[in-house]
ZADO-1210 file (C-alpha; in nm, 4 decimals, padded with zeros to 6 digits):
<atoms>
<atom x="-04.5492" y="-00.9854" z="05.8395" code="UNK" pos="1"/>
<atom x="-04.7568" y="-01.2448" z="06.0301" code="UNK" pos="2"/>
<atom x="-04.8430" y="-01.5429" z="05.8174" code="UNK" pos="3"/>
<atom x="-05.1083" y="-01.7168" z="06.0443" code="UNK" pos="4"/>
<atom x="-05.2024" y="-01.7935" z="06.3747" code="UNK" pos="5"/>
<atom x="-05.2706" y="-02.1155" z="06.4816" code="UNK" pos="6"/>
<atom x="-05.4768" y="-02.2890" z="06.7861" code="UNK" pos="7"/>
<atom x="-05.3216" y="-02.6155" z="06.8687" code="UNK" pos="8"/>
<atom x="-04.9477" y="-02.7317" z="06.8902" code="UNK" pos="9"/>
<atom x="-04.8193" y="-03.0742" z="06.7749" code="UNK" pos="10"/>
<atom x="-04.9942" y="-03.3594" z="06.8859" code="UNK" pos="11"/>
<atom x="-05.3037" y="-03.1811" z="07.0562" code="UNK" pos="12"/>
<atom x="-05.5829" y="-03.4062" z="07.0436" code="UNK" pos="13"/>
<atom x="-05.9718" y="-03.1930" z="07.0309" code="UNK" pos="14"/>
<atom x="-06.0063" y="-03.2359" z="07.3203" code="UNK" pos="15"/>
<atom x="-05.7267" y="-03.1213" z="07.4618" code="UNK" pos="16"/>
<atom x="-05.7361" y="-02.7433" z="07.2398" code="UNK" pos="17"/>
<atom x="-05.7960" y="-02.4473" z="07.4271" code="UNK" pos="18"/>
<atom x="-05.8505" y="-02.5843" z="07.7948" code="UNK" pos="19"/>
<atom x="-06.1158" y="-02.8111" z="07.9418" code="UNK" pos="20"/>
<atom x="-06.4126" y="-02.5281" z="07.8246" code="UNK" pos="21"/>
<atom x="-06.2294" y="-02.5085" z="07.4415" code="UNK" pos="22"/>
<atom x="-06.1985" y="-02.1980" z="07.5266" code="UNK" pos="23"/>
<atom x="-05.9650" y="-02.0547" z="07.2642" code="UNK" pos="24"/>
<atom x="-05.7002" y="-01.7971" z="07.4826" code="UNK" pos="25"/>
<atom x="-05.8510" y="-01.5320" z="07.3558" code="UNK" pos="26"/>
<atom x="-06.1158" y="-01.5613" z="07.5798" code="UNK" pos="27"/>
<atom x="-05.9441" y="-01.6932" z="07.8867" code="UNK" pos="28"/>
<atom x="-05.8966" y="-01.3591" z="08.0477" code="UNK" pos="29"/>
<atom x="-06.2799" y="-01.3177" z="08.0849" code="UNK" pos="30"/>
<atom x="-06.3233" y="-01.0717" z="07.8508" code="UNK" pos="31"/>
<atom x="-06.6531" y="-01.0280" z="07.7231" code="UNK" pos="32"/>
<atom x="-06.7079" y="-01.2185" z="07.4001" code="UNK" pos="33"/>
<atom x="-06.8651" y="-00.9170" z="07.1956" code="UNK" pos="34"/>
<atom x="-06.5305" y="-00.7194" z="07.2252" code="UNK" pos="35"/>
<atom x="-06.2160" y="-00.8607" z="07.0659" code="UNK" pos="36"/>
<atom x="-05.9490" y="-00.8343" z="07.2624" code="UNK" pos="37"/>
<atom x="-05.5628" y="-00.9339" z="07.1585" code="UNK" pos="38"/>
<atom x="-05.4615" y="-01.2938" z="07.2525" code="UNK" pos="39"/>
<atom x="-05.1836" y="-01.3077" z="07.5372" code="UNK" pos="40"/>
<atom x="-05.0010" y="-01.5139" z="07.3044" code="UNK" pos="41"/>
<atom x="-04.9601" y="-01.2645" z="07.0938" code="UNK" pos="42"/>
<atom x="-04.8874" y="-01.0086" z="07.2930" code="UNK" pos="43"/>
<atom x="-04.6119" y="-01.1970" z="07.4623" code="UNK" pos="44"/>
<atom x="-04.4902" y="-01.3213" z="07.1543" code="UNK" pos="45"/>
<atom x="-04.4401" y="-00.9735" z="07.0335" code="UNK" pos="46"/>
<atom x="-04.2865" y="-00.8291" z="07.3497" code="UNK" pos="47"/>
<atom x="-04.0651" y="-01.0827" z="07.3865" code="UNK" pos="48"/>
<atom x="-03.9986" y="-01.0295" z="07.0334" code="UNK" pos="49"/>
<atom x="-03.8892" y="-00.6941" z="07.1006" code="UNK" pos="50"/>
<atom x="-03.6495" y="-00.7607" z="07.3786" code="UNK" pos="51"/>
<atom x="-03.4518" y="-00.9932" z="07.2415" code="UNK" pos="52"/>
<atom x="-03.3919" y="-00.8327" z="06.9525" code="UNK" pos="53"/>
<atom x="-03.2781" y="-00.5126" z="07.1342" code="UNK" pos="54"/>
<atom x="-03.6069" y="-00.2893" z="07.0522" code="UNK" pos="55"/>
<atom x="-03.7210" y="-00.2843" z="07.4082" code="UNK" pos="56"/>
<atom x="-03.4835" y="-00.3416" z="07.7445" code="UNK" pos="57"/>
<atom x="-03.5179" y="-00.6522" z="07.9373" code="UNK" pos="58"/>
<atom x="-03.6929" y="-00.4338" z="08.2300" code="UNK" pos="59"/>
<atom x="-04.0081" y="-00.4378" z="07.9844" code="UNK" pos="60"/>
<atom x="-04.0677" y="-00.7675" z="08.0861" code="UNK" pos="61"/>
<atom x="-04.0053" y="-00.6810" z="08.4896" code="UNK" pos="62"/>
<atom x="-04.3856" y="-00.7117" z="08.5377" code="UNK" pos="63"/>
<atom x="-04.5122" y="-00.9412" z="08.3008" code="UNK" pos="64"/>
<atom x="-04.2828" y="-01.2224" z="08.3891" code="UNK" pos="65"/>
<atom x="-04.2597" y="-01.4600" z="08.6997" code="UNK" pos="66"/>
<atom x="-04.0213" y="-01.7290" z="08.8782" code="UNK" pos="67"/>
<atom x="-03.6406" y="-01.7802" z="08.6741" code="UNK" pos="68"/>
<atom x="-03.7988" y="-01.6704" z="08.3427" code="UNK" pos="69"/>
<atom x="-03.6937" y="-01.3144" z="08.3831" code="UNK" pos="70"/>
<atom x="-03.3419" y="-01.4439" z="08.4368" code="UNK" pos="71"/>
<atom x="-03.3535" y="-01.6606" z="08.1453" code="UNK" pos="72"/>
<atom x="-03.4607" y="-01.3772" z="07.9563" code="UNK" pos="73"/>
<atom x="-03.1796" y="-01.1239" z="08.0952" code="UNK" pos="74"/>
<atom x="-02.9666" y="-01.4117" z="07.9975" code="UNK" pos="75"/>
<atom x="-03.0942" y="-01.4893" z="07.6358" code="UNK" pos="76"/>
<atom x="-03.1045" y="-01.0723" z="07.6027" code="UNK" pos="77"/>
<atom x="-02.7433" y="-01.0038" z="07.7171" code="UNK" pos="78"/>
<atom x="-02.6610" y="-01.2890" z="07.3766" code="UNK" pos="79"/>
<atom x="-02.8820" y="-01.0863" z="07.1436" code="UNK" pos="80"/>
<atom x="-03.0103" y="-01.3782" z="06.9293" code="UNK" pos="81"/>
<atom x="-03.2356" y="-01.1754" z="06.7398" code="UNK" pos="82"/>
<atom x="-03.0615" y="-00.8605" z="06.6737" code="UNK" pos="83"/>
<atom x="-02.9939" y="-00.8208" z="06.2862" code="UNK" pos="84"/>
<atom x="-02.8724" y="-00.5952" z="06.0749" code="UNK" pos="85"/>
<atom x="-03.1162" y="-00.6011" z="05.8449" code="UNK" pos="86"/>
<atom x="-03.5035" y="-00.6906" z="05.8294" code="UNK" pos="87"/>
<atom x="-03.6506" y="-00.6527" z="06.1949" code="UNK" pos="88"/>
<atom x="-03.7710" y="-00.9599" z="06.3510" code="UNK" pos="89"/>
<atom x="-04.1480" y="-01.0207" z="06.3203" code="UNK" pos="90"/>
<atom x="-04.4063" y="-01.3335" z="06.4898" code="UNK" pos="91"/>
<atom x="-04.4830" y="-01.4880" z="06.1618" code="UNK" pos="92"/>
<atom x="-04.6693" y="-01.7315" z="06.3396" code="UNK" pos="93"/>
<atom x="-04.7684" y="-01.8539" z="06.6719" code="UNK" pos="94"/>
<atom x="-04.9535" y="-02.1865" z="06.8023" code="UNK" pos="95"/>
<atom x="-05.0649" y="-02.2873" z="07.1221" code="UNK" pos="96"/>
<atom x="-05.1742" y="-02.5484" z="07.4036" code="UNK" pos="97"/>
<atom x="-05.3973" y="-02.5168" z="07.7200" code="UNK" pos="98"/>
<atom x="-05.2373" y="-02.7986" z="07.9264" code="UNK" pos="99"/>
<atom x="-05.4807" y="-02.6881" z="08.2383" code="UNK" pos="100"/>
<atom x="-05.7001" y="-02.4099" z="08.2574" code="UNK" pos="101"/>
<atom x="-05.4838" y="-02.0428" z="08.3539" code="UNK" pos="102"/>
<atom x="-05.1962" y="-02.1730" z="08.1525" code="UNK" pos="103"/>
<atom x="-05.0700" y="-02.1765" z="07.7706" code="UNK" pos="104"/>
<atom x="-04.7714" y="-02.3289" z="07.6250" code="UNK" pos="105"/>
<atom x="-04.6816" y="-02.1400" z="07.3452" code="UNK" pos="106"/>
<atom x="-04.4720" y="-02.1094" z="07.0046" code="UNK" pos="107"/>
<atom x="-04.3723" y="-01.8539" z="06.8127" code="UNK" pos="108"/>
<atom x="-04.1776" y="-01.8904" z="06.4336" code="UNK" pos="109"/>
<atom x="-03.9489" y="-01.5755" z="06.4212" code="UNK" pos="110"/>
<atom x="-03.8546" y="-01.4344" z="06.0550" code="UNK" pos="111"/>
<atom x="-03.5974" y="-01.1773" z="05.9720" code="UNK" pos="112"/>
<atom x="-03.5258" y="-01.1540" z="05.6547" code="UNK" pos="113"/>
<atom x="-03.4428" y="-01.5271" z="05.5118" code="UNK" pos="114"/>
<atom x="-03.3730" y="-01.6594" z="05.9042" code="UNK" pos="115"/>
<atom x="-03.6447" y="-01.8072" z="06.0818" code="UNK" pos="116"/>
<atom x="-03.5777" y="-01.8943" z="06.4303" code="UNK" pos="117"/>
<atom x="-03.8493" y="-02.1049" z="06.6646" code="UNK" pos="118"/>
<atom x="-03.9415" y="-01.9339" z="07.0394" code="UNK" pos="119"/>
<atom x="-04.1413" y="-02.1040" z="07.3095" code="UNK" pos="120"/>
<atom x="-04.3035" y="-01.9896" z="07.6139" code="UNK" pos="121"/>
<atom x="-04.5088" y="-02.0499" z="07.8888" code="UNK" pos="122"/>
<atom x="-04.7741" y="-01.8258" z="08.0318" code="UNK" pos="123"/>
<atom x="-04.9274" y="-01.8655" z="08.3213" code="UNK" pos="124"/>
<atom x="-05.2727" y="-01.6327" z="08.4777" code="UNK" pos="125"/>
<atom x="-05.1966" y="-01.5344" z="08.8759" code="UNK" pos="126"/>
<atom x="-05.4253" y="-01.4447" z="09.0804" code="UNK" pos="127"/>
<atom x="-05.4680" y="-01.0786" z="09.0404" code="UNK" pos="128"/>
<atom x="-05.5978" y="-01.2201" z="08.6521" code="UNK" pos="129"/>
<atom x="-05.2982" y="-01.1104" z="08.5253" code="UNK" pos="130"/>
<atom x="-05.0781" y="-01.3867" z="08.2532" code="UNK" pos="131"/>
<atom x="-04.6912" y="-01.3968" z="08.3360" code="UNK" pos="132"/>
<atom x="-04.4403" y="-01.5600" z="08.1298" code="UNK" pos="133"/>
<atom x="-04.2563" y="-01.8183" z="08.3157" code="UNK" pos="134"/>
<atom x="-04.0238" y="-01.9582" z="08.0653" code="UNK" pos="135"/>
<atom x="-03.8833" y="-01.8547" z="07.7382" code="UNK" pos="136"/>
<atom x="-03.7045" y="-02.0915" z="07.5230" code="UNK" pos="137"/>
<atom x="-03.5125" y="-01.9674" z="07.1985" code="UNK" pos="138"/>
<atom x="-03.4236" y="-02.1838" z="06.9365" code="UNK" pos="139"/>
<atom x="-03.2592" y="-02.2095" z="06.5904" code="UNK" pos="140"/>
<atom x="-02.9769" y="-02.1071" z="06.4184" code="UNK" pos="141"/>
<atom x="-02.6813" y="-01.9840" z="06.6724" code="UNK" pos="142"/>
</atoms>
């Protein structure tokens, strides 16, 4: 269950939400405004989501990662941290920040069942238009 999404991280000043436009990332692939289109935050948040709790192999994230963060993530997957035996992991909310425009620094809060663990990532847009991750950070209870 997803509680809320939310636009700025920690110490964000207004000016310094959603890139130098305050564009919200939403909209920082270029899609056209009249058509809703799923955040990259979210999207990463919820693949990443998925393969390190075990739902989806670490190959998932072959192609939509870039630089050592697809061998942190073969390294955080091989641990398992999110793998429970009970209530599936979910993105029960996510924040961001737009240090420079084609970039994000992201956070996700991870619930499954009473454990909620904290994720970061980075994303960054190459030049094909495409977002990559290019860190992952997992944090919480061990």
């Amino acid at each position: 269950m997803r509680v809320s999404r939310t636009g700025s991280g920690a110490g964000t000043t207004p000016d310094s939400r959603g890139g130098s436009s305050g564009t919200p990332p939403e909209h920082l692939g270029g899609a056209p405004l009249g058509v809703p289109q799923p955040r990259p935050t979210d999207r990463f948040a919820e693949l990443l989501v998925a393969v390190l709790s075990g739902q989806r192999p670490v190959h998932a994230m072959l192609r939509h990662s870039a630089g050592q963060a697809y061998d942190e993530l073969i390294r955080l997957a091989e641990r398992g941290p999110l793998r429970t035996r009970g209530a599936r992991p979910v993105v029960r909310d996510i924040g961001w920040f737009v240090p420079r425009e084609g970039a994000i620094e992201a956070f996700a809060r991870i619930g499954a069942g009473d454990r909620l663990r904290a994720m970061a990532f980075r994303l960054e847009r190459g030049r094909d238009l495409r977002w990559r991750c290019t860190a992952v950070e997992l944090g919480g209870p061990r």
